[in-house]
N, C-alpha and C positions, 0 to 999 in steps of 0.2 A: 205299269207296262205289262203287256201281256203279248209274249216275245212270239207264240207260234199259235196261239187261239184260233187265227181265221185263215190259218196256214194248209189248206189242202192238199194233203197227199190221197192219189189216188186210192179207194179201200179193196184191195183184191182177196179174195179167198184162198182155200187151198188148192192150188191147181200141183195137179200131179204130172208130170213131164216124164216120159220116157226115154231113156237115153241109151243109146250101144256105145260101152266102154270099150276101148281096145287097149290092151295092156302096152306097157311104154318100151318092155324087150321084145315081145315079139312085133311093134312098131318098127323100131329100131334095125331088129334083124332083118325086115325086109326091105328096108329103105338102103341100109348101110350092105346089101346083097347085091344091089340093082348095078348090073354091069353098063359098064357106059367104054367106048373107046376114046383114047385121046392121043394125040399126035406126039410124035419126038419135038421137046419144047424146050426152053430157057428162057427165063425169064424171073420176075419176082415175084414173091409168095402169092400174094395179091393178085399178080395177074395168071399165076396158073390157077389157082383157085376157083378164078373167072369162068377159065375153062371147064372146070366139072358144073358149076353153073351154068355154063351154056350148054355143056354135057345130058346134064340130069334134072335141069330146070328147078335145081334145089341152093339157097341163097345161103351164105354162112355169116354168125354170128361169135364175135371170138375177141379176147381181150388181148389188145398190141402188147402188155408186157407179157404173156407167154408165148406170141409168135411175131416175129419182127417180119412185116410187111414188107420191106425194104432188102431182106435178105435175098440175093439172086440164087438160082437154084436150076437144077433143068431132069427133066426125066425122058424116060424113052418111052417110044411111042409102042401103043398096043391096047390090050382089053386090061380094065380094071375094076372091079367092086370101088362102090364108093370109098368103104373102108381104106381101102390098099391105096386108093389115089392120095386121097387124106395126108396118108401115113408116107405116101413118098414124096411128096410136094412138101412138108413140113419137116418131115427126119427125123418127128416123133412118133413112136407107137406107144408111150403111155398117156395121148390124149384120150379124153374119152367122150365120145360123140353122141350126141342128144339129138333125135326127130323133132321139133316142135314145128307140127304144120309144115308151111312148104320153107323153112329155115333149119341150120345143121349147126348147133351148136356143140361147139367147139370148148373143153376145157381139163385142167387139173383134176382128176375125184380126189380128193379129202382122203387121209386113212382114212378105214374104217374106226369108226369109235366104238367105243366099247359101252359095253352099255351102262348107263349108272343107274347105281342101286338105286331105291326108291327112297324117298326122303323123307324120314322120321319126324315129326312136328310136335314139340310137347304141349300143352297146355299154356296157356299164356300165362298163368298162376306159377308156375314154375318155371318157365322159359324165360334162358337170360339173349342177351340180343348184342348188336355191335353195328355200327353205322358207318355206312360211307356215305359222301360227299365231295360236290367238287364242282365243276361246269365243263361241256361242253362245246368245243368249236372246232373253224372250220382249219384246216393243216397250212393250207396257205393264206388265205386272205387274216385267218385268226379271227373272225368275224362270227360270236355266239352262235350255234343250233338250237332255235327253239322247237318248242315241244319234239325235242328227242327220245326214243324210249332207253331206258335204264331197267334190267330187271334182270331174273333168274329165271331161265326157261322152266326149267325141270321143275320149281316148284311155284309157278303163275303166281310170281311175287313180283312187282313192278311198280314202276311211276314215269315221270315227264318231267324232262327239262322246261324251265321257265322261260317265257323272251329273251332272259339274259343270259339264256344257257344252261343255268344254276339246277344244279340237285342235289337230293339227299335221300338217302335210303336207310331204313330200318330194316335187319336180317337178325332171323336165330341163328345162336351160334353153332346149328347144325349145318348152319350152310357156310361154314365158313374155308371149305376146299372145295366151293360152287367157282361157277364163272360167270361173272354179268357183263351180259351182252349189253351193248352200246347201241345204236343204230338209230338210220333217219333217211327218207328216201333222196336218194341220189346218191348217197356215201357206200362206200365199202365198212361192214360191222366190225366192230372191234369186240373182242375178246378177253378181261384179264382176271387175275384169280381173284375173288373176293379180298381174301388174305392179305393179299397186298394193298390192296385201297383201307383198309380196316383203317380207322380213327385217322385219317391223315385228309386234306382237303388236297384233289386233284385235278392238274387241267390235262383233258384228255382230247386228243385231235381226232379226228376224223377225214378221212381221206377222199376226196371226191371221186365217184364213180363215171367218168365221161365215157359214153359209147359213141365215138365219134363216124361219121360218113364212111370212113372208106372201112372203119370195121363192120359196119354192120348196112349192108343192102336193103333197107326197106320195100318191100313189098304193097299195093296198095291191098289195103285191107277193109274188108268191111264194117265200120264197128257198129251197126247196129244188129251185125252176126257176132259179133264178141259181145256185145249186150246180153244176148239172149241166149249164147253159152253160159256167160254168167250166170242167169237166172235158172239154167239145165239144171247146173250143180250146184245151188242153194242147198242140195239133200245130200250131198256128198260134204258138203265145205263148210257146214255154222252145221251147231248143237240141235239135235234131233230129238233131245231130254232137259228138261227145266235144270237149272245150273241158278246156285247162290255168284253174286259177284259182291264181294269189298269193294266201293268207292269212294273216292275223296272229291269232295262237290265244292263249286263255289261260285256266289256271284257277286260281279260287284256294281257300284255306281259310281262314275265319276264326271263332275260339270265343272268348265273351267278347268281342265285338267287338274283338279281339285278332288280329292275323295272325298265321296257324302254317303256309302255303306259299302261295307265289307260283310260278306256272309258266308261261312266257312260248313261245312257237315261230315259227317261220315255216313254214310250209307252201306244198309245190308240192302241187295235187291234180287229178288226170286227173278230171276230171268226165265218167262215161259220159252218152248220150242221154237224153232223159226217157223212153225206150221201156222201158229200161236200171232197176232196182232200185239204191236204194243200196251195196248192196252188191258190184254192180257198180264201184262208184269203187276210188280208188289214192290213198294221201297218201303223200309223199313228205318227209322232214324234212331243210329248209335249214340252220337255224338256229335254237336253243337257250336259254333261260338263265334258274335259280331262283333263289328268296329262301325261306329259311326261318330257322325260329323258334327255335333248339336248347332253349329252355328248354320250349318245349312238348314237345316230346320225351320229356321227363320226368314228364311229367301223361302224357298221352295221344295215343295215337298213331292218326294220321288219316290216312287215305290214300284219295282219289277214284279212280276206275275208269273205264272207256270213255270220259269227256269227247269223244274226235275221234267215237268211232263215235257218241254224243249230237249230235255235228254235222252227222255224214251223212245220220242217218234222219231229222232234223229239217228235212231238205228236200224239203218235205210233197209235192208237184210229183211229187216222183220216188217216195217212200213213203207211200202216202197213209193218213191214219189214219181209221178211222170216221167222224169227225164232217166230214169232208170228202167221203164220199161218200154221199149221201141214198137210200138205198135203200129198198126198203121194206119192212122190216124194224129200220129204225136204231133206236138206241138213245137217240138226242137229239132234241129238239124245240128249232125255229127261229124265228125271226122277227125281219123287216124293221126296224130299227130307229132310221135315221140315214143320208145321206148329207153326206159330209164331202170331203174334199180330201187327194189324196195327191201331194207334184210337180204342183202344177198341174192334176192331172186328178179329176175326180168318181169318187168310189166309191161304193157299194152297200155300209153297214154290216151284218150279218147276225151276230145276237145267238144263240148256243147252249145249251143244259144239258142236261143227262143227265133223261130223263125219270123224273118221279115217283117210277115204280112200280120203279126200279133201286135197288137198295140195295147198290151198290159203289161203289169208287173209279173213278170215268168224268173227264168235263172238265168244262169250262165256257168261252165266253170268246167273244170279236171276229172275223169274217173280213172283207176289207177286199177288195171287187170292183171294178176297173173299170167305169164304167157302160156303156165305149161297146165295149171290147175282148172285155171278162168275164175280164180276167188276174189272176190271184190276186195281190197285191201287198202285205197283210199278214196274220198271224194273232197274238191274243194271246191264251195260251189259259193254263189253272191245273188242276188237282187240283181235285176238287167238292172246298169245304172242308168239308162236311158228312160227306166218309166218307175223309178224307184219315189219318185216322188208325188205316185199315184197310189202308193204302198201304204198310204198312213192308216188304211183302215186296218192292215195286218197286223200291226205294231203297238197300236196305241187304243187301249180302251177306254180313258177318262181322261178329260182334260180342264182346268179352268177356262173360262169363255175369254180370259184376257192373255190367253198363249196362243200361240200360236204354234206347230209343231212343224218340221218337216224332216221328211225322214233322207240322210244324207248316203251312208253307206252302210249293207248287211251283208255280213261274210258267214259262215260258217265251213267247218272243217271237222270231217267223220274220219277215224282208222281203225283199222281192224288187225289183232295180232291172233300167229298162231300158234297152239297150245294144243301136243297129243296129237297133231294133223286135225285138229279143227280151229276153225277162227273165230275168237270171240270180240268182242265190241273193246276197243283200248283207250281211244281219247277222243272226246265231244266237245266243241268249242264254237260260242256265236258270241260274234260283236255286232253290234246293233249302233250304229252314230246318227244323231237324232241336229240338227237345228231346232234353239227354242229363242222364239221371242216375245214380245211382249207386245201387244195393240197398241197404236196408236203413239209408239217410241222407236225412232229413226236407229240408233245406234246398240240401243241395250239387244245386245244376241250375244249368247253364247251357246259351247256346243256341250250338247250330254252323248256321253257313252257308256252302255251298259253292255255286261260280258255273261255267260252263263259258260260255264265249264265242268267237264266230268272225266274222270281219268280210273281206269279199275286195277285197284293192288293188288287182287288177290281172288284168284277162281278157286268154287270149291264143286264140286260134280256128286258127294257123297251124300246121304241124309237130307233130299232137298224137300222142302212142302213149301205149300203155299201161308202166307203170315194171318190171323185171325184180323177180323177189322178192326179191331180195337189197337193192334202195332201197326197197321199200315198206314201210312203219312198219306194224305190227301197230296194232292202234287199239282193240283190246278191255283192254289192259294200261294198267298205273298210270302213265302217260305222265311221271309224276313222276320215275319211277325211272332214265327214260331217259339210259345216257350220253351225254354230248357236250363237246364242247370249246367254250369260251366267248367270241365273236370281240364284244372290246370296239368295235372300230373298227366292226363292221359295223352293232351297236346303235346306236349315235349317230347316223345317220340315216337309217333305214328306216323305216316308214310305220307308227307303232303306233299303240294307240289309249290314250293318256294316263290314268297311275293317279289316282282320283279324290282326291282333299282326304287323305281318312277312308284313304287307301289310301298312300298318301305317308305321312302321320304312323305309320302304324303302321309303315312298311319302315325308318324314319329312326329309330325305337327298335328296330329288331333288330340285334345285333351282329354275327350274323354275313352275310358277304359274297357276292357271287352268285358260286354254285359251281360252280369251273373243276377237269369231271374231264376229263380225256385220255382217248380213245376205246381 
């Protein structure tokens, strides 16, 4: 299988984009200055609100549990600064109001935090360590968060919850009066002390973020003018200097809902600048080690293809594909569709598909914007399912002449976390669902699906070079095939991302054992 080989992203160069920054207090103070008149009124939050809306043609954004909508209220008529209207229509003056474009958000500031010390890291020779674990979900329905992020900002240590929620984490025990944030878009982050999770398995909830109609005014918006904001501040928002990343890799095979290989890695990867093309980068293989099926061996023989180099270019940032850049000429049509919550912060939803009059296999799918940054922060994107089965050339390199293939359904899903106010690459994941049948046999079909996944533990920004060709892993090859030597001790505590329920049961009915070749 050869997951993104004839996958065409467009190849853009360096283009240098100038851009007039305005600072977000003196934004602020001019918006939050602009005198508006309002009438002697009474009524409720909501609709006096209205009013400096109609006022000041500026729309508010704000969460119902810090200001009850429903509260009746009344003011006297006369001249008021945005501010002062704000502050008398609500009854609070320690909101604190945010410009974004032509919306006023509305909210609590945080104490100040203090700042924490820098975080000391010993030698792995010497460093002793302490793990949490636990899973994930949602507060009411109780219903698993997959790929949730789990990590320690302050020292870009992290991982991913699994489909089942499930995770585990490996920490020094310098970090163990740290805080790991929780989080997943559409939730409110949770916060709790390391200390407390330390050796104990925890269910931890998460709380849904709804930004419903009557709090937040949508505006219509352009989004292929928030497209191309985005793309302003690619030089402001992702790394300007080659940066090492820690990863935990994996891909697997399964037919008949049946597992027929497991393949597990750790990866060091020279991440060049966003200036820089994917294929500018260097993966570099730490660590190793597979599960397979030997009776599938015998049916049929499966083998996936580039997975790491499906990792690289799917760091949209650095490769960017069509529907990320709105040209005028594109091939997709957009639209505004949703702002929602990612970490804490407001994003700009922007809804895509291949226009109409295209009669090929294009995309479809989510991009997930900063409201205040414009930093690219998710994408989820699929195969139009409508011409997906015109797709088989993208997918599939080599076939026997008595299969038949058809490719059923292709998802993948890109995020990007931030670290120091820049954003780096956090979790990469394609499922690929194939129909196989067999010539000239009515009923023998079954379905294969294969996954390629990538999750980064651990940024490092100090002492970065590029790897001699002799350590750098080729990334176009069947990464299955790869030899290595099997280091048990080192698997039991490195930072992976947990096999799910359905992934477990199937490894615990294969016989045979994860395969120790010598180099």
């Amino acid at each position: 299988m050869d997951n993104f080989r004839t996958l065409k992203w467009p190849i853009i160069g360096c283009l240098l984009l100038l851009v007039v920054f305005i600072p977000i207090k003196a934004q602020n103070s001019n918006v939050l200055g602009q005198l508006i008149q309002l009438p002697k009124s009474k009524g409720t939050i909501y609709q006096l609100l209205g009013l400096v809306t109609k006022c000041s043609g500026y729309l508010f954004i704000y969460d119902s549990t810090i200001i009850n909508n429903e509260q009746t209220t009344s003011i006297k008529g006369g001249d008021y600064t945005i501010q002062e209207a704000v502050y008398a229509i609500t009854g609070n003056k320690g909101l604190a109001i945010r410009a974004i474009e032509n919306h006023l958000l509305l909210y609590v500031p945080e104490n100040p935090s203090v700042l924490s010390k820098s975080v000391s890291v010993l030698p792995d020779s010497i460093q002793t360590y302490f793990m949490i674990e636990g899973s994930l979900q949602d507060q009411y329905t109780h219903e698993p968060i997959a790929f949730g992020s789990v990590g320690i900002n302050e020292a870009a240590i992290g991982t991913i919850t699994n489909q089942n929620g499930d995770f585990r984490l490996k920490l020094p025990d310098s970090l163990r009066l740290s805080k790991v944030l929780f989080s997943h878009i559409g939730y409110l982050p949770r916060e709790m002390d390391s200390q407390e999770l330390a050796g104990k398995h925890t269910t931890l909830s998460l709380e849904p973020k709804v930004i419903s109609i009557q709090e937040v005014i949508v505006r219509l918006t352009n989004p292929k003018r928030l497209l191309q904001e985005m793309l302003n501040g690619r030089k402001n928002n992702y790394a300007q200097h080659p940066i090492f990343l820690t990863t935990f890799y994996r891909e697997g095979i399964e037919r008949k809902k049946g597992l027929v290989k497991l393949t597990e890695a750790v990866f060091k990867i020279y991440k060049a600048s966003y200036h820089t093309k994917a294929l500018a980068d260097q993966v570099k293989l730490l660590k190793m080690r597979r599960i397979s099926n030997e009776q599938e061996k015998d049916t049929l023989i499966t083998k996936m293809r580039s997975g790491i180099y499906s990792c690289l270019i799917l760091d949209l940032m650095k490769q960017l594909p069509e529907f990320l850049d709105p040209n005028p000429d594109s091939r997709y049509t957009y639209a505004h569709t949703d702002i929602t919550v990612v970490d804490d912060r407001l994003a700009n939803v922007i809804s895509f598909e291949q226009l109409k009059s295209i009669d090929e296999p294009l995309y479809r799918g989510q991009i997930y914007i900063d409201t205040e940054n414009n930093a690219l922060l998710r994408v989820d994107f699929e195969v139009a399912p409508r011409y997906i089965e015109q797709a088989i050339g993208m997918f599939v390199e080599k076939k026997s002449r008595n299969l038949r293939i058809t490719p059923q359904k292709v998802t993948y899903t890109v995020s990007y976390k931030q670290w120091n106010d820049t954003y780096y690459i956090n979790h990469i994941r394609g499922d690929l669902h194939f129909k196989i049948k067999k010539r000239r046999q009515l009923f023998n079909t079954g379905i294969l699906h294969t996954w390629f996944e990538m999750v980064t533990c651990k940024i490092d920004t100090a002492n970065v070079y590029r790897f001699s060709r002799i350590e750098s892993l080729p990334t176009h090859t069947v990464f299955s095939d790869t030899h290595f030597t099997y280091d048990e001790g080192f698997w039991g505590d490195f930072n992976i991302i947990l096999p799910e329920e359905k992934l477990n049961e199937a490894i615990s009915k294969i016989t045979s054992k994860i395969e120790e070749i010598n180099d």
